[in-house]
C-alpha positions, 0 to 999 in steps of 0.5 A, a space after each residue: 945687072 941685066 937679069 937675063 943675061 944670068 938667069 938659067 930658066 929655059 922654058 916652062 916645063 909643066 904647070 901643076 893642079 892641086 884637086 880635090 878629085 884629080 881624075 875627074 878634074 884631068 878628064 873634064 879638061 882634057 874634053 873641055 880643052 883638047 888635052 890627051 892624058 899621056 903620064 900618070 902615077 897613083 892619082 896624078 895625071 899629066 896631059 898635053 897639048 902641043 907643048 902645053 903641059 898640066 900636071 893634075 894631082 890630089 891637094 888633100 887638105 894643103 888647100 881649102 880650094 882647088 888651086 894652080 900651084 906651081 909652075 915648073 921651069 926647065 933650067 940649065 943650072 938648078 942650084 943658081 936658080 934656086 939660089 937667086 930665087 931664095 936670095 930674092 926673098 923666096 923661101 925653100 920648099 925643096 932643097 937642090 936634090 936629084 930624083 931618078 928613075 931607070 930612065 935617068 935622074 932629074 935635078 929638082 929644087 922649088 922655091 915658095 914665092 914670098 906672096 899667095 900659095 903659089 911656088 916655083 920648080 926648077 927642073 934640069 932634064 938632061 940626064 932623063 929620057 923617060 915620059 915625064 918625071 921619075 917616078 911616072 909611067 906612060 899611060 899607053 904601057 900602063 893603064 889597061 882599066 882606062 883609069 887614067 886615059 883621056 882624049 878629047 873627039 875635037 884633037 888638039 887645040 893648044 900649040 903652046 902656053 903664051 901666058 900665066 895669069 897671076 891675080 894678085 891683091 892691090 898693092 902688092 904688083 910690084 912685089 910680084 913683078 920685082 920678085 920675077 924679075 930677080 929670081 927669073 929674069 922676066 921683064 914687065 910689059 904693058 898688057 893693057 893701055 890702061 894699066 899703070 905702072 903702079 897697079 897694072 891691070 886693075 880687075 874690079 870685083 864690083 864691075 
């Protein structure tokens, strides 16, 4: 079976930062980068680039480390997604459900990959109109103490996201890619041309 022709994933919504200091880590990309913060609740912040989207929150003690740790795809189907993806080999962090707000309702699933810490999120917004997520609010309407708001003096330099790196343990690439492929429909191509069908693109740490 082509697993693009049956694969519901749209686009790549968000990409979410667990931090030991999600404030302080948002505002140093957003300088660094070209970012602008343009949602936040409690201690969470989301900023934007052109299309580009990371989420910044506190990990709290879920990690050792500050770490990428979910990536959060639009879908037109949140239920078959998930499910393709569970029956892949994922295993379930939150079942289907509906998060809402006075802006509308997002359907919502995520999936743990069955490698590293890494999940996966399945959004479906196209019953809501706020800013980002229930639950967020627009940093322009609600953060008068400049907590949350932070530019960058060179403007915008991100049109897009083109890739997410995945550095994964030897051995375990065509896991990785096999497990994309079913639960997403991503195809593999060559990066490099030195990479081989079996290991990819080997990084050595020696080097």
């Amino acid at each position: 079976m082509d697993n693009r022709s049956c694969c519901s994933v749209r686009d790549l919504h968000h990409i979410e930062i667990l931090c030991s200091n999600a404030l302080n880590a948002a505002r140093n990309f957003c300088s660094t980068f070209g970012f602008r913060s343009f949602a936040c609740k409690s201690e969470h912040v989301a900023v934007r680039s052109g299309q580009t989207v990371f989420l910044f929150r506190e990990r709290g003690s879920l990690y050792p480390v500050d770490t990428v740790a979910t990536l959060c795809f639009l879908v037109g189907d949140v239920k078959e997604a998930f499910q393709r993806a569970v029956g892949a080999g994922g295993d379930v962090a939150i079942n289907p459900s509906t998060m809402e707000d006075q802006f509308g309702r997002v359907q919502i699933a995520e999936v743990r990959t069955p490698f590293g810490n890494t999940t996966v999120r399945f959004l479906d917004l196209a019953d809501y109109n706020g800013v980002f997520l229930p639950g967020y609010d627009d940093v322009s309407d609600c953060d008068t103490s400049g907590l949350y708001t932070y530019t960058s003096e060179s403007g915008e330099l991100t049109g897009g996201c083109d890739h997410v790196t995945y550095a994964c343990h030897r051995g375990t690439l065509d896991e990785c890619v096999q497990w994309f492929a079913a639960s997403l429909g991503f195809e593999r191509f060559a990066i490099n041309p030195t990479e081989s069908v079996e290991q990819g693109f080997v990084v050595d740490a020696a080097a």
